[in-house]
N, C-alpha and C positions, 0 to 999 in steps of 0.2 A: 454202116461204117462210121460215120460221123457223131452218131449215137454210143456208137461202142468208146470213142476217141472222151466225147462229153464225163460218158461214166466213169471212165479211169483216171481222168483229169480231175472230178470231184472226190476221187477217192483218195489222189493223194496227196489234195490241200489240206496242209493242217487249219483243222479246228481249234479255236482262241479257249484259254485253259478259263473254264469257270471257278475257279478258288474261292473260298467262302472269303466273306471280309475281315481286318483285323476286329477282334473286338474291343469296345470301347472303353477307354479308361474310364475306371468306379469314380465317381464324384466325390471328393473329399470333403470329411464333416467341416462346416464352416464354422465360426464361433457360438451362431446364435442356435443352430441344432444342437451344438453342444451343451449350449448352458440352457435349451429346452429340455433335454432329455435329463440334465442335472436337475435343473426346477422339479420336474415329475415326479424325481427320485425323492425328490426331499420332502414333497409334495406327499407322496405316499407314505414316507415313511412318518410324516406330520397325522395321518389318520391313523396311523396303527393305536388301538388300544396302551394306555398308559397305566407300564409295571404296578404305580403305586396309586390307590384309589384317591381321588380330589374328593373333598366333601362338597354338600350342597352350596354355591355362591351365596346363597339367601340366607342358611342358617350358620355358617360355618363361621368363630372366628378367626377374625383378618391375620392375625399370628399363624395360626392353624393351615389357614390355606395356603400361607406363602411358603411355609415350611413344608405344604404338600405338592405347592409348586414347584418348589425349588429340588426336592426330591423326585419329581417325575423329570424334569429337566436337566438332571443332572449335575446341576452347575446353582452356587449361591448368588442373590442376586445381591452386587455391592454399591454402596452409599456414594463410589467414587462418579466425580461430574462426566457425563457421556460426552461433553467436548471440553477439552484444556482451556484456563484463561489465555486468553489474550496477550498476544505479546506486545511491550510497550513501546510504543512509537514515537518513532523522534519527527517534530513538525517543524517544517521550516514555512519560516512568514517571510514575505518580502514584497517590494513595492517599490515607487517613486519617492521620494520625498514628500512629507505631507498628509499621504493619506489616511494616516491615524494607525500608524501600526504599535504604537507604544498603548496610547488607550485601548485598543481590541484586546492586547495582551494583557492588559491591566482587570479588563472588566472578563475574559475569561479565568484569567485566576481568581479571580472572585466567586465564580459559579463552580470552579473546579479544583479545587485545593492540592488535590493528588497530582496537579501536573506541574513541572519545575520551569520554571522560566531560564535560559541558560545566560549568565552576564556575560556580555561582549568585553572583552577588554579593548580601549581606546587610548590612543595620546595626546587625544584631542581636548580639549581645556574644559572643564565639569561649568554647563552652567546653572544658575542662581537657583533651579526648580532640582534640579539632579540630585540622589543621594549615592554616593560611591558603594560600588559593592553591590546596589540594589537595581537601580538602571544601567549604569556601567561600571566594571575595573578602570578606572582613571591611573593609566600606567604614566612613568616617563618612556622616550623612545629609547633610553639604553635599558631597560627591562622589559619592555618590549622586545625589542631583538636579540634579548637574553633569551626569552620562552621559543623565538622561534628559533633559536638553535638547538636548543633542548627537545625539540619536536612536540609542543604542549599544545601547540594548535591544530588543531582540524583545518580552520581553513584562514587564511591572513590575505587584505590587500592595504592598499592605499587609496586614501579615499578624501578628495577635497584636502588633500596634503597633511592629510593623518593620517596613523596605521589603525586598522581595526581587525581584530581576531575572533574564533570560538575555542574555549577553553577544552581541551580532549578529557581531565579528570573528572570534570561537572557530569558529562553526558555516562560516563562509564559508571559514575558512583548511582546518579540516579536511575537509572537504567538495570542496573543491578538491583535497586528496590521493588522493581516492579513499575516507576515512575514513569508516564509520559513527559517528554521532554519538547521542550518548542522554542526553537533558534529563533531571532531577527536577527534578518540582514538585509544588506543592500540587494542591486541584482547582481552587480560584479561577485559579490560574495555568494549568491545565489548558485550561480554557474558552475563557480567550482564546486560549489557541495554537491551538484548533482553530478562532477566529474567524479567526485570521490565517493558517494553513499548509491550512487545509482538510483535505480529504484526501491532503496531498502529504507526512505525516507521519504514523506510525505511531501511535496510543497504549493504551498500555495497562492497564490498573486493578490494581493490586498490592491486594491483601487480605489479611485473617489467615483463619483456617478457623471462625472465630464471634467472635458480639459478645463473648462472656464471654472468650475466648483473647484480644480485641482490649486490653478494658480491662486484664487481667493484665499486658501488655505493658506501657501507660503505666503503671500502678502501679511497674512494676519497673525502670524507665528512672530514678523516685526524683530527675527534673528539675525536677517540678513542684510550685506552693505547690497545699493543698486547691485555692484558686480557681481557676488555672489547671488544674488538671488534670480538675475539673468542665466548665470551657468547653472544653476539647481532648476530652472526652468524649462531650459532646452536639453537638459538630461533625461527630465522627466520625460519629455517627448520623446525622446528615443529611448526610453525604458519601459515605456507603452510595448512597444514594438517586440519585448521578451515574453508576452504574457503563454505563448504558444507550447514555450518549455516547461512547463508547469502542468501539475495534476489537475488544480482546482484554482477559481479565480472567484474572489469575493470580493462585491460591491458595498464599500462605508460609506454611504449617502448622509450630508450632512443631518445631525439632527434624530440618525438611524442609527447609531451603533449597536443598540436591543439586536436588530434583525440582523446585522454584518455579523456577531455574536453567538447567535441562535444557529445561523448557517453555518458557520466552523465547526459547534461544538454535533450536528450532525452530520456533519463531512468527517470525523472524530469515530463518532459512532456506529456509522457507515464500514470504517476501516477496521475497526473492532471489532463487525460481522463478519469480512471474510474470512470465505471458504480458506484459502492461500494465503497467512498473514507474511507481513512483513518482516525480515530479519535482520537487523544491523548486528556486524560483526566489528567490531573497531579496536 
């Protein structure tokens, strides 16, 4: 009885449904299968027999073969450069007071002709070594704040209670020749150019080799009253403090300007290599 009760109790519990699994989603070609089974293709089709016979390397002339080359490949090979010159760079210098930015400039346009120095316009009074036009535009302050109404400058501050600017025609007309172009300024003048050029311009921090070699400098320039020369002092010290906003930082060690010199013009040549050059749009 109880046997009989067992068998029909098993008979009519359902059994759990064995259903096959789903099956698995196909793997999708990733990139690098892709551009393997590309490689192979091209690969293969690199060994195929070529339509048009090449002559021997050895005996063949070099006219002969190129034109057999060129005929198996389909395609002529052209005289044009495999990577475009170089787009021209605008370099901005900048520093403390003192540390020799007008010499660095001076003696790299002397190794490098093709780059344009851009004159600062000033209102500040030309001294006894300066020639107008060549070191600075020697403006008055009412043609000064002529140009910057007219929007001619790139960039304008106040500076030890004169105006100093960068002329906008100079950078566009050189620039358009193919010329590198290389701003000085201050750091205040610094600032803004990098608010306004971003990274589409170079710039670099010129320094001396320490504070004590920086202030010998101004001492012996012999420009300045006590008071100025206390306030371009403690500028300097707190224009130390910008060097972090800057691409590149170059040390003019007295007595060194060869080497401050040589390192610009491969910091120069360095930007000339990039892969991504640089693009001012102005």
């Amino acid at each position: 009885m109880i046997r009989r009760l067992l068998n029909s109790s098993l008979t009519r519990l359902p059994f759990p449904s064995l259903a096959p699994p789903p099956p698995l989603p196909k793997p999708k070609p990733n990139n690098f299968s892709f551009r393997l089974r590309n490689s192979t293709t091209h690969m293969g089709d690199a060994r195929r027999p070529s339509p048009v016979p090449i002559p021997s390397l050895d005996k063949a002339d070099r006219s002969e073969l190129l034109r057999a080359l060129e005929a198996s490949l389909g395609s002529s090979f052209t005289s044009e450069p495999l990577i475009p010159n170089p787009n021209p760079l605008v370099i901005v210098i900048s520093g403390p007071s003192g540390v020799g930015k007008d010499a660095l400039i001076s003696r790299l346009r002397d190794s490098r002709p093709g780059i344009h120095f851009v004159v600062t316009a000033t209102t500040r009074p030309r001294r006894p070594n300066e020639i107008d036009g060549k070191d600075y535009l020697f403006v008055s302050k009412e043609e000064f704040l002529k140009m910057v109404e007219k929007d001619e400058l790139l960039e304008y501050a106040l500076v030890y209670g004169d105006y100093k600017g960068v002329p906008k025609q100079q950078i566009r007309e050189f620039m358009a020749r193919g010329n590198d172009v290389v701003l000085r300024v201050d750091i205040q003048g610094a600032q803004t150019l990098r608010k306004v050029l971003g990274k589409s311009a170079v710039f670099v921090f010129l320094t001396a080799e320490s504070e004590a070699a920086l202030v010998e400098r101004l001492v012996d320039r012999n420009t300045e009253t006590k008071e100025s020369l206390l306030v371009r002092i403690s500028t300097a010290k707190e224009e130390m403090k910008h060097v972090r906003n800057f691409d590149y930082v170059v040390v003019n060690a007295k007595d060194k300007l060869e080497n401050a010199v040589n390192l610009l013009e491969s910091i120069i040549d360095a930007e000339k290599a990039k892969v991504c050059q640089r693009t001012l749009h102005l």
